[in-house]
C-alpha positions in Angstrom: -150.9 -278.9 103.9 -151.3 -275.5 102.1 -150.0 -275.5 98.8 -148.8 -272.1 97.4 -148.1 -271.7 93.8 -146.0 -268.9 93.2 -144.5 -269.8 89.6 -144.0 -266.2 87.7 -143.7 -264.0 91.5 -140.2 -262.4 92.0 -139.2 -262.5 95.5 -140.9 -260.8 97.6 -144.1 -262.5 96.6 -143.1 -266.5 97.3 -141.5 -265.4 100.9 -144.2 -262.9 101.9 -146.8 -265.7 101.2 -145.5 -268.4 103.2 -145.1 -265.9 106.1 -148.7 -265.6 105.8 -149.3 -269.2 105.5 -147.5 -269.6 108.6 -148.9 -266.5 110.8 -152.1 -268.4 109.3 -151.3 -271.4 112.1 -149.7 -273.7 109.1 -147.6 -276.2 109.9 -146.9 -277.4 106.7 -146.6 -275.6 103.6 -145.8 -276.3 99.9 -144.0 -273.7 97.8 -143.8 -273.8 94.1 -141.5 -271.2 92.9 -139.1 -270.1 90.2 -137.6 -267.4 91.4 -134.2 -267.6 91.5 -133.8 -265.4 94.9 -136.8 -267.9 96.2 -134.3 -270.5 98.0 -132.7 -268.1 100.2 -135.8 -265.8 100.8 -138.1 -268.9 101.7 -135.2 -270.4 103.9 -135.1 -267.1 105.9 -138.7 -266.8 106.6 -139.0 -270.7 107.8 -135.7 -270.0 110.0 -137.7 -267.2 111.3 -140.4 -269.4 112.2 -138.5 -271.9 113.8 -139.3 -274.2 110.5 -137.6 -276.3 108.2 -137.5 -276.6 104.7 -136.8 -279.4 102.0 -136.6 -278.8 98.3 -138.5 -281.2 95.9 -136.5 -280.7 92.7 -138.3 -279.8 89.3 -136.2 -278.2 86.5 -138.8 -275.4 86.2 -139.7 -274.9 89.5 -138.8 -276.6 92.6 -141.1 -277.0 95.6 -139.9 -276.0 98.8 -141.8 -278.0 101.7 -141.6 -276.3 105.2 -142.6 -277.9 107.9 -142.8 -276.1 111.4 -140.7 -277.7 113.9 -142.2 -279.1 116.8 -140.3 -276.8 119.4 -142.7 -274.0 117.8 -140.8 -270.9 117.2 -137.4 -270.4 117.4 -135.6 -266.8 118.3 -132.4 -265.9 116.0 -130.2 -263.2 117.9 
């Protein structure tokens, strides 16, 4: 799993790295982040991926596990 640690990043920083992670061949990826535009920025990039994503919640910064789905990619239209 690669763990990202994007405490103190406004958006677009957390998203932009867990597009790399992915690109990267991750299939699993840890996202601390704080930001409160990070939910629906990191949800976006893992729909884009074809990826899901669960939130483990921490007062001061949750950490959003996606997990690419086993279909691979999926294609939005």
């Amino acid at each position: 799993m690669v763990r990202i640690d994007a405490r103190g990043m406004r958006c677009p920083w957390p998203a932009m790295r867990l597009a790399r992670a992915l690109r990267d061949g991750a299939d699993r990826v840890a996202v601390m982040a704080d930001d409160p535009a990070a939910p629906a920025e990191i949800a976006a990039v893992a729909a884009a991926a074809g990826a899901e994503v669960s939130i483990i919640p921490d007062p001061i910064a949750p950490t959003f596990v996606v997990t690419r789905t086993p279909d691979g990619n999926i294609v939005f239209t």
